[in-house]
KEZA-407744 format. One line per 8 residues: their letters; for each residue x, y, z of N, C-alpha, C. Coordinates in steps of 0.1 Angstrom, whole numbers. Layout:
! KEZA-407744
A	X/Y/Z/X/Y/Z/X/Y/Z | ...
This chain:
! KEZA-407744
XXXXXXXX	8/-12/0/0/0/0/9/12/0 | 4/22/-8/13/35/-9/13/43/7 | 24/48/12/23/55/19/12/65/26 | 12/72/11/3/87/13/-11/82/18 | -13/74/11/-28/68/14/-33/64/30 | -16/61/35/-21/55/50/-20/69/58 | -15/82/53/-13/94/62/-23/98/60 | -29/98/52/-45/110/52/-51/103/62
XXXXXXXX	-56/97/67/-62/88/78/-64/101/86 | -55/108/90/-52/111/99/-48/109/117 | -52/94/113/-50/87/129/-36/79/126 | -30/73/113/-21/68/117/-19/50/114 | -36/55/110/-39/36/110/-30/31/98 | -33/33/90/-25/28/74/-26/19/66 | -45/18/72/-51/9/68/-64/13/59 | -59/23/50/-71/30/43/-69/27/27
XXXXXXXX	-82/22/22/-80/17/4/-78/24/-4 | -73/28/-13/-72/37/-28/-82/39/-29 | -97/32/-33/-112/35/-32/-117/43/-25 | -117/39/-11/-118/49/-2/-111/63/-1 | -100/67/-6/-95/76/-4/-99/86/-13 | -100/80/-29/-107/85/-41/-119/92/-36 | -125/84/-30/-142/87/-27/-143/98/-19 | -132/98/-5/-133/108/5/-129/122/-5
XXXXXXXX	-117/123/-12/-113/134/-19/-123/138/-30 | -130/133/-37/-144/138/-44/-155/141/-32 | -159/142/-21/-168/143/-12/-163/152/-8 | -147/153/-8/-143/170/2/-144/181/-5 | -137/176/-20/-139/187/-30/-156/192/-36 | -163/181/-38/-174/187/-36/-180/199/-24 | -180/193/-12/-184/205/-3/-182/211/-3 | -163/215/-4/-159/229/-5/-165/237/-13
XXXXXXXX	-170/230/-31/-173/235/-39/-188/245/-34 | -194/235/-31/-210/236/-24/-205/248/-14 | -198/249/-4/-194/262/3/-191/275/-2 | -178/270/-10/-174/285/-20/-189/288/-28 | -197/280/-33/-206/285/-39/-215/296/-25 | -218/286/-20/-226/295/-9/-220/308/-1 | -208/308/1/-203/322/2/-206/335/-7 | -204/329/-20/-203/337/-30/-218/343/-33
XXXXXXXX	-229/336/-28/-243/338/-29/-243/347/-18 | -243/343/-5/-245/351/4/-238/369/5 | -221/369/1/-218/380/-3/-227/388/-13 | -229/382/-22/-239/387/-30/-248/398/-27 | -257/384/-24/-273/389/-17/-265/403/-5 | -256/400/3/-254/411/17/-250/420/7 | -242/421/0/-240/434/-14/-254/441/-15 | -262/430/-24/-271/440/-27/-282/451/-16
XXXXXXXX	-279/438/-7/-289/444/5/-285/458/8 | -272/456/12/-266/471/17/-263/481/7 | -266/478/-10/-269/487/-20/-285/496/-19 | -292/482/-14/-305/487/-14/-309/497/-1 | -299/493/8/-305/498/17/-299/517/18 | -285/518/10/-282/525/10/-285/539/2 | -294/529/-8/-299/536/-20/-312/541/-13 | -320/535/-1/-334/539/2/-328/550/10
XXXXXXXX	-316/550/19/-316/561/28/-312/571/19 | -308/573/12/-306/583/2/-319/588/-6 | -323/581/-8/-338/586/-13/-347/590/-1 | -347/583/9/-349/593/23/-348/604/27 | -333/607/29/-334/622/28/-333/629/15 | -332/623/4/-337/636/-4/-347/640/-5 | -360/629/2/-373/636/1/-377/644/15 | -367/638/24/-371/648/36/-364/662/36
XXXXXXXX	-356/662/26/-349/676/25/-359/680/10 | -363/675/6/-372/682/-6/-392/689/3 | -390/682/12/-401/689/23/-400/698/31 | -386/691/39/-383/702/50/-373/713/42 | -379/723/44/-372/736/41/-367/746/47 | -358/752/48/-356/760/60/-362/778/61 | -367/783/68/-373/788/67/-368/803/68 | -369/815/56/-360/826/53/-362/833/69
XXXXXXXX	-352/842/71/-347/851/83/-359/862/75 | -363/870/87/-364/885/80/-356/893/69 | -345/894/77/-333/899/66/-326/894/51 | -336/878/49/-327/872/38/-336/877/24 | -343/887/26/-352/892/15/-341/902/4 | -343/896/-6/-331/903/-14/-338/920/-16 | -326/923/-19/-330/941/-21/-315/943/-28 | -313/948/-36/-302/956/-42/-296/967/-32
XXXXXXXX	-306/971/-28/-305/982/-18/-301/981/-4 | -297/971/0/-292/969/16/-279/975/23 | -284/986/35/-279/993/39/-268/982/49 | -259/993/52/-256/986/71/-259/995/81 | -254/990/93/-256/1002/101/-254/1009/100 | -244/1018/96/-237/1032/96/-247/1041/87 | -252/1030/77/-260/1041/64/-275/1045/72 | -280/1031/75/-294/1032/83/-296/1045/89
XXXXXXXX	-282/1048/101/-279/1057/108/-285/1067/101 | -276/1071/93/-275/1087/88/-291/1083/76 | -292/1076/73/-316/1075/70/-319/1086/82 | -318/1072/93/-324/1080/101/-321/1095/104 | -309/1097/102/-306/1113/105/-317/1124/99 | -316/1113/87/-321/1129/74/-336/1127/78 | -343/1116/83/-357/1119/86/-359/1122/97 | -349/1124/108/-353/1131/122/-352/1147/118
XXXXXXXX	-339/1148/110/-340/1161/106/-353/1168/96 | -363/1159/89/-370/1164/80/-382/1165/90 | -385/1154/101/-397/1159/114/-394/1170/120 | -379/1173/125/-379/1181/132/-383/1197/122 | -378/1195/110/-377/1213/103/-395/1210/105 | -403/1202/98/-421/1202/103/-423/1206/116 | -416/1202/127/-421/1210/135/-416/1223/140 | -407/1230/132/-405/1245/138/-413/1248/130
XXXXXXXX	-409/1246/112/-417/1258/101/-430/1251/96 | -438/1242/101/-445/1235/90/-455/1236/101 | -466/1237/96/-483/1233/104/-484/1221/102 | -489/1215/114/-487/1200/113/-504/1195/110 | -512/1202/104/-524/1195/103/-522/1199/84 | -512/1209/77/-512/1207/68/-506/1192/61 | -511/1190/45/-505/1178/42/-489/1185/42 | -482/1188/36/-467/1189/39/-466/1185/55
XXXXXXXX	-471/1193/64/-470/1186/74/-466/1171/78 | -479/1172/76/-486/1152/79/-474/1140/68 | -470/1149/56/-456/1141/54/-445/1138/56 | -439/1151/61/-428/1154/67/-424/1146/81 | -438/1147/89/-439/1140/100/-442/1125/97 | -451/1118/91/-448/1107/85/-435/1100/86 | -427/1106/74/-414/1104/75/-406/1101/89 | -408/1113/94/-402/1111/106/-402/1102/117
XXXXXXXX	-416/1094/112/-415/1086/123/-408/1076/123 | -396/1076/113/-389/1061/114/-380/1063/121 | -374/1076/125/-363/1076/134/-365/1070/149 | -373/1075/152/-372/1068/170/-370/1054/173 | -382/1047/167/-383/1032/170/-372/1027/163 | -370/1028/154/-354/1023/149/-346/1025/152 | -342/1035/159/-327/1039/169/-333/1027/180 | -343/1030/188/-343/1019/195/-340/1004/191
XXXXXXXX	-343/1000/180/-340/986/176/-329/983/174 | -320/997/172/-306/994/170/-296/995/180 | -302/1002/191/-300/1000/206/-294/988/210 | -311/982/209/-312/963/212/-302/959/207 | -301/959/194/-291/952/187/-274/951/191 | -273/966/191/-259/974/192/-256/971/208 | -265/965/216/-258/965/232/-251/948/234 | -258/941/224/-258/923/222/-245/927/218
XXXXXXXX	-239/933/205/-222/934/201/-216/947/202 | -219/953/211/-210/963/219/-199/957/227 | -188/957/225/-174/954/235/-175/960/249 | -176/973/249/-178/983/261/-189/992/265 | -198/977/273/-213/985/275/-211/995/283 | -200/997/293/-197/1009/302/-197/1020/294 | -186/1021/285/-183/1034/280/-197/1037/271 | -207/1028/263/-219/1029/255/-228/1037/265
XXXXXXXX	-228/1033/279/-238/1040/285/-233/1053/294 | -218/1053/294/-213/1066/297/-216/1075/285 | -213/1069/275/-213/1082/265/-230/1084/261 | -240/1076/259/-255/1081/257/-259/1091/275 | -254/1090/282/-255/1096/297/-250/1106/294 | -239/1115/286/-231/1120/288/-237/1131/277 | -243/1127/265/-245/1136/253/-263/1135/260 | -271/1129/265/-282/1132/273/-283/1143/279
XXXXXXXX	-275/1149/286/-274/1159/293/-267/1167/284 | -259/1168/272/-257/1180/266/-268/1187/260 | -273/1173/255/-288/1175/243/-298/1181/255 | -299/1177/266/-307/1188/273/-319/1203/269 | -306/1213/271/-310/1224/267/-311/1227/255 | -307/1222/244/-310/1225/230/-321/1220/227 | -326/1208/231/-340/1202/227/-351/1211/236 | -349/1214/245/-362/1223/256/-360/1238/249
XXXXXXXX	-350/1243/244/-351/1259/233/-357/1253/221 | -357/1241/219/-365/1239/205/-377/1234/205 | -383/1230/214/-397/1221/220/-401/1236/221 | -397/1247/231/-407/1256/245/-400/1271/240 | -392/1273/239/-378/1285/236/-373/1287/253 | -371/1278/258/-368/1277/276/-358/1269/272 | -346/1273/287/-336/1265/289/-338/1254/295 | -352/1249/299/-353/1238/306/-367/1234/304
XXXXXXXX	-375/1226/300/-387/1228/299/-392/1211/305 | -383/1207/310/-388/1191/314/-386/1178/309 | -381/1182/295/-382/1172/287/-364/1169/279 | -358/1164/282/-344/1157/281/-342/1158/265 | -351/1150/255/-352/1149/244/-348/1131/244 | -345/1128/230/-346/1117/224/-331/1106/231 | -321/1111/233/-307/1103/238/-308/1103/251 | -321/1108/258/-324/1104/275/-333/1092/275
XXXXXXXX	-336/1092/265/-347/1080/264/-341/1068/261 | -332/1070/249/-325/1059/246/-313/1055/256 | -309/1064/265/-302/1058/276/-306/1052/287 | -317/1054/292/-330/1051/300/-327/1032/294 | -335/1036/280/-337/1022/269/-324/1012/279 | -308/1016/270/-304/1010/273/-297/1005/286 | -300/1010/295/-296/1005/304/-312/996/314 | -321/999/305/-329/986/308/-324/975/305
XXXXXXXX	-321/974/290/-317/961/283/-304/957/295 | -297/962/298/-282/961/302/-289/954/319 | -299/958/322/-305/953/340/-312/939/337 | -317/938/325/-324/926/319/-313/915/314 | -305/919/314/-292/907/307/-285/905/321 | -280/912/328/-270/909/338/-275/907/349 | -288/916/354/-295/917/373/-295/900/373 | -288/894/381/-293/883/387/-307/886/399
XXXXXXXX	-315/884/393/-334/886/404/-340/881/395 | -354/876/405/-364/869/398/-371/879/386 | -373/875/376/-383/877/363/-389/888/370 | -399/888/383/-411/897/382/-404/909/386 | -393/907/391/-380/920/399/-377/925/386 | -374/922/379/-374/925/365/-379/933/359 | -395/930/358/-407/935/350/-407/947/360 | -407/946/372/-411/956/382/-399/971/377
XXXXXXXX	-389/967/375/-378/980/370/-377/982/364 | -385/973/349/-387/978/338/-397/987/335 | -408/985/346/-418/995/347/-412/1005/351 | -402/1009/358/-397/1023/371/-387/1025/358 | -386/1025/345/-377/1030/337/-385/1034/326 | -399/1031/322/-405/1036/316/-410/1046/325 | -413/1047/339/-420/1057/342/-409/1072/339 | -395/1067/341/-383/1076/341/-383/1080/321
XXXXXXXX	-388/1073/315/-386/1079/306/-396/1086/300 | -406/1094/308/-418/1101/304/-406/1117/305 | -398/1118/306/-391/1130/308/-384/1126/294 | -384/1120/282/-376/1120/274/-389/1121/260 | -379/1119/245/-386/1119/236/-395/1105/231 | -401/1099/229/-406/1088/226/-410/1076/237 | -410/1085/248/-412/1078/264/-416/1064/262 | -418/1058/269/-422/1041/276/-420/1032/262
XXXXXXXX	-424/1036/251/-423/1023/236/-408/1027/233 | -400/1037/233/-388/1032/231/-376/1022/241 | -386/1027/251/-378/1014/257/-383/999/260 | -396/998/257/-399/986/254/-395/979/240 | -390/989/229/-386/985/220/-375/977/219 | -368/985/228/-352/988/227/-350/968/234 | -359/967/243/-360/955/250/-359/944/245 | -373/942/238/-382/932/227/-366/930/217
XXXXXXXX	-361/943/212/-350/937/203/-341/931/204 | -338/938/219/-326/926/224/-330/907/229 | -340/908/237/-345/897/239/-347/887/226 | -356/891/215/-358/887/205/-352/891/191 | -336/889/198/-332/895/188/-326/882/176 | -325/873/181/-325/854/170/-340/850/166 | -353/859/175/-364/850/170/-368/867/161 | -368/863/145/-375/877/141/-385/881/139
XXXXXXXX	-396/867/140/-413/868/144/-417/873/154 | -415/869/165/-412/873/180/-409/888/181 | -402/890/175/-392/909/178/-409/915/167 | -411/915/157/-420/921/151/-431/920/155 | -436/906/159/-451/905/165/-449/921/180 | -437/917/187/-437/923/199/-439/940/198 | -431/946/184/-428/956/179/-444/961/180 | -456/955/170/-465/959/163/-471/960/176
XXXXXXXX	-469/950/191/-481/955/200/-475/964/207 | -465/969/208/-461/982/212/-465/993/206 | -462/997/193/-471/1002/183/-482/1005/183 | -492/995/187/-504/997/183/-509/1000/198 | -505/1001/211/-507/1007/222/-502/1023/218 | -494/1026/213/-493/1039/206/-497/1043/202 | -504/1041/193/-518/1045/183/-527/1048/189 | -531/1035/201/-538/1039/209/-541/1052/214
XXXXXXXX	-535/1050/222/-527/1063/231/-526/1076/225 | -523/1079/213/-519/1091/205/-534/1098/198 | -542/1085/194/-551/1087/182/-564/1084/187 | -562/1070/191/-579/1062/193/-583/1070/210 | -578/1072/222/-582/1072/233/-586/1094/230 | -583/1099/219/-581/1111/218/-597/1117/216 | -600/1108/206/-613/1102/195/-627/1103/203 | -619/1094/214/-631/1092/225/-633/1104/230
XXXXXXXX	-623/1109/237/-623/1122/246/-629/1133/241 | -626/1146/245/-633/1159/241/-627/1164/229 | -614/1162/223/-605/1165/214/-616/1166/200 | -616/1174/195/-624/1176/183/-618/1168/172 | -625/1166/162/-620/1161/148/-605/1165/143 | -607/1178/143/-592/1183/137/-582/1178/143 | -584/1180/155/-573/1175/161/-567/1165/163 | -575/1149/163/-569/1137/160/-569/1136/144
XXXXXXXX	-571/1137/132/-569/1140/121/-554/1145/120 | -553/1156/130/-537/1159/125/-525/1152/131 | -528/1140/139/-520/1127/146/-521/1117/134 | -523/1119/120/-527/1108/118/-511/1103/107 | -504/1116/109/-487/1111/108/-484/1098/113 | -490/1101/127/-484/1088/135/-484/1072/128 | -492/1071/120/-491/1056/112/-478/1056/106 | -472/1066/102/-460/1063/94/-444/1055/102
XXXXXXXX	-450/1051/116/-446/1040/121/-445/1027/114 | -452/1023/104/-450/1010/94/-440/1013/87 | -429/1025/85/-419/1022/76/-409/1020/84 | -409/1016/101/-399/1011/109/-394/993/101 | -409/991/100/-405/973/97/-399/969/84 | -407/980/76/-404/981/57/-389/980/57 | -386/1000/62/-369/999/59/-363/986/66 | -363/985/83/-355/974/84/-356/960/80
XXXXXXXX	-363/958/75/-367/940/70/-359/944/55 | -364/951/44/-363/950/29/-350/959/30 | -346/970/41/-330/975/32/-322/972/45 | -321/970/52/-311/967/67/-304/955/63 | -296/949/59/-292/941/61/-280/937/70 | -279/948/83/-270/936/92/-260/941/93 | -252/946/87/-236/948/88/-234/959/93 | -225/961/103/-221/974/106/-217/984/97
XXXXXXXX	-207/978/88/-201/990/78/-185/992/87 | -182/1006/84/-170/1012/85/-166/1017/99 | -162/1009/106/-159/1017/119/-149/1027/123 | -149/1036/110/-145/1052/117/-152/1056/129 | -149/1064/134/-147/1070/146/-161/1077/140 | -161/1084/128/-174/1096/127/-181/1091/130 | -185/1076/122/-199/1073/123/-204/1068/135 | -193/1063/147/-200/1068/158/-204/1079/168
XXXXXXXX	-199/1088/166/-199/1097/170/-210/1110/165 | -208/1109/150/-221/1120/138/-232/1124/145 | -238/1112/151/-255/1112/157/-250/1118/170 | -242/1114/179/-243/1122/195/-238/1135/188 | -234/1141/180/-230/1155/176/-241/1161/171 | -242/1158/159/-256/1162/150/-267/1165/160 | -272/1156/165/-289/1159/176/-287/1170/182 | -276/1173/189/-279/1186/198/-274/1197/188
XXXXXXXX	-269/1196/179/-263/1205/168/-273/1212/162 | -278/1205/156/-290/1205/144/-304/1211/154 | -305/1207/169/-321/1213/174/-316/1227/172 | -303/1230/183/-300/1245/185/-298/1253/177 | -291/1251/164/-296/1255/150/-307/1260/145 | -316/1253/146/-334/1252/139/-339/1264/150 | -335/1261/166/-342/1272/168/-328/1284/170 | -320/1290/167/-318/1302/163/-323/1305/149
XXXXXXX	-327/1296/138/-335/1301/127/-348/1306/130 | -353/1296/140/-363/1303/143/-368/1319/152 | -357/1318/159/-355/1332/164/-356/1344/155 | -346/1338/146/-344/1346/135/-356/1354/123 | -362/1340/122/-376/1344/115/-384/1354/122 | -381/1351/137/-393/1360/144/-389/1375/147 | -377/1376/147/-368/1390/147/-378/1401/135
């Protein structure tokens, strides 16, 4: 008997037939065959599976991303025309300046009036908005509230000679209010005290700002902006019920009262508060701009520049 024949045994016996050995080696090569085939099936099929499966999660989110959409900001509304801050600013300048010349030289129940004033109304509530904004990425809220505290009291006397022709007539003007404003926002971000401690000194700074120009809604403005200054439904819904307690207040409660026709008729400027949302939504777009020194500075110069101006013109006229 050949050797090899008796080693495959694998025990050693060496007592295994050529027949037998034949037969075991066709029986082994077959299975293996029958294995290697079944591998090759199984790879397969797990290929396709994980083709298929890869292919559905892909068609998964393309349709959850062809649904869910994300939803535009206020500000992503195209305009050719988008300002930044600095430009806004000086808007506003030129329509505080075109209210203010209405109210030295212009009758305010005429139409020139009633547009001029119009106009005007975009300045306040938008300085406030930009308040909100500008105290969130201000570096030095100290020196921000030193310097609106500091030109508050310059603007003082120039605004009460242009309101009364008195050196003092009660009324601070427009940068006591917005300082009031901001250092609400600034007790609202930092006071560690409960919420209602809160509301409670937010009220005692509206009461403080009835000595200024645009009393109690600029600083509820100035608020709402900062608070809601990531949600921009939220900041507008909040804006319009501020607003529309203004209206109130100005036009509808006037109506009721003894106030004759003419007289709420010639408040009816006051709607031109809807081009606060217009300009900032459709031309604001966000950016600061140029941080020269002017353009911070132009507005705390200009306001008390420009009243005391208007009224030596008007002195003048009356000479």
């Amino acid at each position: 008997m050949d050797r090899g024949y008796a080693e495959i045994d694998g025990i050693g016996t060496g007592c295994i037939s050529r027949n037998k050995y034949r037969s075991m080696r066709e029986m082994n090569e077959e299975e293996m065959s029958q294995t290697a085939a079944g591998v090759e099936t199984f790879a397969a099929v797990s290929t396709e599976e994980s083709t298929s499966a890869a292919i559905s999660t892909e068609e998964q989110g393309m349709a959850q991303a062809a649904v869910v959409k994300p939803i535009p900001k206020y500000d992503d509304v195209k305009c050719p025309l988008k300002m930044n801050r600095n430009q806004l600013k000086y808007l506003l300048i030129i329509a505080m300046l075109i209210d203010h010349i209405a109210w030295a030289f212009v009758p305010t129940a005429s139409v020139l009036g009633q547009v001029m004033h119009f106009i005007g109304r975009l300045t306040g509530p938008t300085m406030s908005l930009l308040l909100g904004e500008g105290y969130y990425y201000t570096r030095n809220r100290k020196k921000y509230a030193l310097r609106l505290g500091i030109f508050a009291l310059i603007s003082c006397i120039p605004f009460s000679l242009f309101e009364s022709g008195k050196v003092f007539s009660g009324n601070f003007g427009m940068i006591y209010t917005l300082f009031i404003a901001f250092m609400t926002v600034w007790m609202w971000d930092k006071l560690k005290v409960p919420k209602a401690v809160k509301v409670i000194l937010v009220i005692v700074a509206c009461i403080l700002s009835v000595f200024g120009d645009w009393p109690i809604f600029a600083v509820l403005w100035a608020l709402f902006s900062y608070i809601y200054r990531e949600k921009p439904v939220a900041k507008w819904v909040s804006f319009s019920i501020v607003a529309a307690f203004e209206l109130t207040f100005i036009i509808v409660l006037p109506m009721l009262g003894a106030m004759g026709v003419q007289s709420w008729l010639s408040e009816l400027f006051q709607f031109g508060i809807i081009l606060v949302p217009i300009t900032y939504i459709i031309f604001y777009g966000g950016k600061v701009g140029s941080k020269a020194p002017v353009h911070k500075w132009f507005f705390y110069v200009f306001y008390p520049a420009h009243l005391f101006i208007l009224y030596l013109i008007k002195l003048a006229l009356r000479a």
